[in-house]
C-alpha positions as CSV (number, residue, x, y, z in Angstrom):
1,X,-14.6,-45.7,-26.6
2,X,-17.2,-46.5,-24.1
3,X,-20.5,-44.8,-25.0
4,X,-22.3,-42.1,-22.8
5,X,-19.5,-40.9,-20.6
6,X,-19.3,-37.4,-22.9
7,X,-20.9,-34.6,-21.8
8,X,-23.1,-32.7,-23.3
9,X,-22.4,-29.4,-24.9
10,X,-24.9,-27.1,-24.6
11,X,-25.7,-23.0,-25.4
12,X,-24.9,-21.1,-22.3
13,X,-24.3,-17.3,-21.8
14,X,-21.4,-16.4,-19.6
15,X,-21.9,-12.9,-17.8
16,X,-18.8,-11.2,-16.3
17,X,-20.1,-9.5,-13.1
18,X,-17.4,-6.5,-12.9
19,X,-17.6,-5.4,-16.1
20,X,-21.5,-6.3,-17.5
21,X,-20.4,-8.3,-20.4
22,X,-21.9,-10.9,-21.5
23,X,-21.6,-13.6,-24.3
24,X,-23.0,-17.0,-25.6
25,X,-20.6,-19.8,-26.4
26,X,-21.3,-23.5,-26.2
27,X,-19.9,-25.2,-22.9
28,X,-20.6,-28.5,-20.7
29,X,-21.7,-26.1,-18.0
30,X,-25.0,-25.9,-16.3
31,X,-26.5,-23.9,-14.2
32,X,-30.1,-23.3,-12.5
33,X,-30.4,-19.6,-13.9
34,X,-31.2,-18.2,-17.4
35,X,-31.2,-15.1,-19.2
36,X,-33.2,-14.2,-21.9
37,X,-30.5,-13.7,-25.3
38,X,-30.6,-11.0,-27.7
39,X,-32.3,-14.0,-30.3
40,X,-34.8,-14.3,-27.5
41,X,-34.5,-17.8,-26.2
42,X,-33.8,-18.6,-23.1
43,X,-30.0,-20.1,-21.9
44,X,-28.3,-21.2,-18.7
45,X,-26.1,-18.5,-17.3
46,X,-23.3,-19.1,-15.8
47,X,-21.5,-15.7,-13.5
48,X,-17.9,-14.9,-13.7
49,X,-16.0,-12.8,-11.6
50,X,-13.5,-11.8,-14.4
51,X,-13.1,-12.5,-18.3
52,X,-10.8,-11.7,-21.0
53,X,-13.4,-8.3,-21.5
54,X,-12.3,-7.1,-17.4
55,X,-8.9,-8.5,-17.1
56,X,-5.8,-6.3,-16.6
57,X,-3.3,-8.2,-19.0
58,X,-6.3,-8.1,-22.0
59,X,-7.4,-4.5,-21.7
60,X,-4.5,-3.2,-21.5
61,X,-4.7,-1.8,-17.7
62,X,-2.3,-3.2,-15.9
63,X,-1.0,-1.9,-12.8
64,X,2.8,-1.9,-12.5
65,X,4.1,-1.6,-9.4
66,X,6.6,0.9,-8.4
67,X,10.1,-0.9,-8.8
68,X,11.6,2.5,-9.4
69,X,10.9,4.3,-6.5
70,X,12.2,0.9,-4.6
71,X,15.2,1.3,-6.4
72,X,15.9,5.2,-5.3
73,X,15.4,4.1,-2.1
74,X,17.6,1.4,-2.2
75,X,20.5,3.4,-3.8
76,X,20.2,5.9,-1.4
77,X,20.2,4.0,1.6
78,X,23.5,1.9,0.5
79,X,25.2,5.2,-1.1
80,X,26.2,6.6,1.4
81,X,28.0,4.0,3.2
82,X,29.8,2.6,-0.2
């Protein structure tokens, strides 16, 4: 393996902006703005739009959409001329 062409893995908070969660992993990352941590160092922070703590398939919240009424409607329309 040629030597140096890793990155570097580095502490870095991710903060998901539509829910206000936050947590610190280790990533190859960087970014120009930091947060102070609940140990009280300072780590890059990297903004996400959405995370496994805001996203509809991991909470739970999914919106289903509304097959059924299509469905009625359907039937309805083609009942009457079967």
């Amino acid at each position: 393996m040629k030597a140096d062409i890793h990155p570097e893995y580095r502490s870095v908070v991710f903060q998901d902006l539509s829910s206000d969660f936050s947590f610190l992993t280790r990533s190859t990352l960087s970014s120009k703005e930091t947060i102070k941590w609940e140990d009280g160092q300072e780590y890059p922070l990297i903004k996400l739009d959405i995370s496994s703590h805001s996203h509809p398939f991991y909470t739970g919240k999914q919106k289903i959409m509304d097959t059924g009424g299509r469905v009625d409607r359907f039937r309805k329309r083609y009942a009457a001329k079967g």
